[in-house]
C-alpha positions as CSV (number, residue, x, y, z in Angstrom):
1,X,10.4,-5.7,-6.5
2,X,10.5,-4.1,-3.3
3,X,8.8,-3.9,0.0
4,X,4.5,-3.0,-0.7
5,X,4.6,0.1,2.0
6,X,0.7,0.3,3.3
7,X,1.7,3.8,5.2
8,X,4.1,5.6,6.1
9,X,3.5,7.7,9.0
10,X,4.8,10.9,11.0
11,X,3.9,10.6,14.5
12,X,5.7,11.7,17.8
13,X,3.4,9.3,19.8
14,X,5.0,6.6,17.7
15,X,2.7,3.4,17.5
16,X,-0.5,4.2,19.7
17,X,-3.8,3.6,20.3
18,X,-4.8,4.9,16.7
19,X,-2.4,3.3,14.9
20,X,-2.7,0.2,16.5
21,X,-6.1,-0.6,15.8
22,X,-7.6,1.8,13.4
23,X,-4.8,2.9,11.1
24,X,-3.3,-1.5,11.0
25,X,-7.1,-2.1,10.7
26,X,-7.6,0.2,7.4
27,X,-4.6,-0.7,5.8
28,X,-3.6,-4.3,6.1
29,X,0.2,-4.2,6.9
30,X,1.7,-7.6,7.7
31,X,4.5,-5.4,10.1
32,X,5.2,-2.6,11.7
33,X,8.3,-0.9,11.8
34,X,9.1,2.1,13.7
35,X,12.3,3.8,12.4
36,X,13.9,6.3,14.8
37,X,17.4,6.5,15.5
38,X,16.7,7.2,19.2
39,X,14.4,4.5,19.9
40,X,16.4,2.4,18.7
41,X,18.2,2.8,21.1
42,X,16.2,2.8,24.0
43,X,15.1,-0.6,25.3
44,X,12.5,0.2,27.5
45,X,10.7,2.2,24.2
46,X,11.1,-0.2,22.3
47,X,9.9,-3.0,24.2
48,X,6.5,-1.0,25.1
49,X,6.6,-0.3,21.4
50,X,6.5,-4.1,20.4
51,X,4.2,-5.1,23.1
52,X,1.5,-2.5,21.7
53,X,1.5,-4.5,18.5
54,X,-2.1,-5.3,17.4
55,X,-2.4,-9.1,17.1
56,X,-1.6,-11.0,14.1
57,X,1.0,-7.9,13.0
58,X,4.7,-8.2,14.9
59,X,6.5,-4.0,15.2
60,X,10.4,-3.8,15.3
61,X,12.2,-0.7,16.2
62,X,14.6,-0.3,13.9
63,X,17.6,2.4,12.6
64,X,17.4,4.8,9.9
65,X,20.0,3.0,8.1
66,X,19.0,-0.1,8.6
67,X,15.1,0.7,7.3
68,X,17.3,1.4,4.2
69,X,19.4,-1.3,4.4
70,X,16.5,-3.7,4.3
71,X,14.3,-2.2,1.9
72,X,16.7,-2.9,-1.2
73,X,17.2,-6.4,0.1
74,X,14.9,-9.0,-1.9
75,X,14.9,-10.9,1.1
76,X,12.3,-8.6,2.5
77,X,10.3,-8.1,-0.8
78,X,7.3,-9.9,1.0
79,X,6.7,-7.4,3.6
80,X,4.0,-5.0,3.7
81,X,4.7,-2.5,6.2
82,X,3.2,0.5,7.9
83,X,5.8,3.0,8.3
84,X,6.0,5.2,11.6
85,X,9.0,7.7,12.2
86,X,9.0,10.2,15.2
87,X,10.1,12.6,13.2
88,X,9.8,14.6,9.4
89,X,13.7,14.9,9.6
90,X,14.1,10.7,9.8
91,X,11.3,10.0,6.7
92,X,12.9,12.4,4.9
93,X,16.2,10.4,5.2
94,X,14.6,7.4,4.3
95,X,13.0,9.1,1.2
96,X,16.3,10.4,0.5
97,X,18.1,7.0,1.1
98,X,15.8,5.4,-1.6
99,X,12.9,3.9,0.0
100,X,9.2,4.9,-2.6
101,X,6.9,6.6,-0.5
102,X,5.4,8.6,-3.6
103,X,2.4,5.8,-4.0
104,X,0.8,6.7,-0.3
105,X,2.3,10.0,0.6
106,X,3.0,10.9,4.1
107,X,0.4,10.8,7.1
108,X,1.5,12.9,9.4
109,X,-0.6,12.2,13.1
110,X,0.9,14.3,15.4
111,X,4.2,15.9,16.1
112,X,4.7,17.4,19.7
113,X,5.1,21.2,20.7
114,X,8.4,22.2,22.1
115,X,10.1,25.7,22.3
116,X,10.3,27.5,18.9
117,X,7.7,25.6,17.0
118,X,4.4,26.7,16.2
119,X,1.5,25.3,16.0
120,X,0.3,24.2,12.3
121,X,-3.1,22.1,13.0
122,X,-4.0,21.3,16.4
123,X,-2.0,18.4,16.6
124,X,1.1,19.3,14.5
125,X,4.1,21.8,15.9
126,X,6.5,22.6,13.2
127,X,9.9,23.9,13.8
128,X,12.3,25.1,11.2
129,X,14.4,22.1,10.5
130,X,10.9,20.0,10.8
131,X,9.9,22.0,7.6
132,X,12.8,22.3,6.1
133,X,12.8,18.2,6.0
134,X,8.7,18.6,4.8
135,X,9.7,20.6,1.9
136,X,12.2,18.5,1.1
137,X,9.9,15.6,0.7
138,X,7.5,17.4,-1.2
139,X,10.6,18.3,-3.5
140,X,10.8,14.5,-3.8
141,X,7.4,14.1,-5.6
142,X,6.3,13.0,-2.1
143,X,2.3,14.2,-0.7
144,X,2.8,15.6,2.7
145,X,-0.9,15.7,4.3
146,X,-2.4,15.4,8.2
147,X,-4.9,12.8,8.8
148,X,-5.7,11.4,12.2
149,X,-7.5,8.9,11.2
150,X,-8.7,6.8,7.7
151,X,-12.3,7.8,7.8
152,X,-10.7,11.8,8.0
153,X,-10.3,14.0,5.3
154,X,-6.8,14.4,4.1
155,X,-5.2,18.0,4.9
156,X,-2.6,18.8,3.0
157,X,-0.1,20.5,5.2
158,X,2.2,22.4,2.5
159,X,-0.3,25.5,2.5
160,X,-0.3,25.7,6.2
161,X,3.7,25.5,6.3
162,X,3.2,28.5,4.1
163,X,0.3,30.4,5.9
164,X,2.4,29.8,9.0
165,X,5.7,32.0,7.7
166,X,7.6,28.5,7.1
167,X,9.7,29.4,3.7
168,X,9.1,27.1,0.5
169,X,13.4,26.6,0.2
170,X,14.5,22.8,1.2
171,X,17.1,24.7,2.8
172,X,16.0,26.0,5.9
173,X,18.0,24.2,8.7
């Protein structure tokens, strides 16, 4: 047995307003764990991180590694989490460090614009190495879609990687 993921979730804005109360709402996760290398560690982050916790549901900040690390340890079969990575590159190395994603796909909320990127949805800037790591978790049987919010239709975001000159090769970096 393993963890019982309830989401895992792209988002630059990390845990926020949505995610706190609609996204914890709809899916019932007993913990949150934000896993990004960088925030990690930052202290500042990840105290405003743990402090935006809805009630009843505690958030760590945790490592890359150490989301893998703890994922094949029984000792943590009881937890339900909702997933949240700041970036497609760190769930991709989750995915490829073993954790099972394939049963609810990846949300992806937001990811911010920066030089290079372009614009996918109105809310999602993809960059070369951010599709490169998209494609690769497609590759691993994995649903890539967009969907602010549960009540939202889910957009699957391969076509628009596509329509937006982003090649279909994992190996793009």
């Amino acid at each position: 047995m393993t963890m019982d993921i309830r989401l895992a979730r792209i988002d630059s804005r990390l845990l926020h307003g949505q995610v706190a109360t609609v996204w914890t709402k709809s899916v019932a996760p007993n913990r949150i764990l934000v896993v990004s290398d960088v925030v990690a560690q930052d202290n500042l982050r990840k105290m405003l991180i743990v402090q935006a916790a809805p009630p009843g549901v505690k958030a760590n900040v945790i490592t890359v590694d150490k989301m893998i690390e703890i994922y094949q340890n029984t000792l943590f079969d009881t937890v339900k989490p909702l997933i949240l990575t700041d970036t497609p590159q760190n769930m991709a190395r989750l995915v490829a460090g073993g954790l099972d994603v394939s049963h609810v796909g990846v949300d992806i909320g937001s990811l911010a614009y920066s030089a290079g990127m372009v614009m996918v949805t109105n809310a999602i800037a993809v960059g070369h190495a951010e599709a490169a790591a998209l494609y690769q978790l497609k590759a691993a049987g994995v649903a890539i879609f967009a969907q602010k919010v549960p009540t939202d239709k889910k957009v699957d975001l391969i076509p628009l990687l596509a329509k937006n000159g982003f090649e279909t090769s994992p190996n793009l970096e």
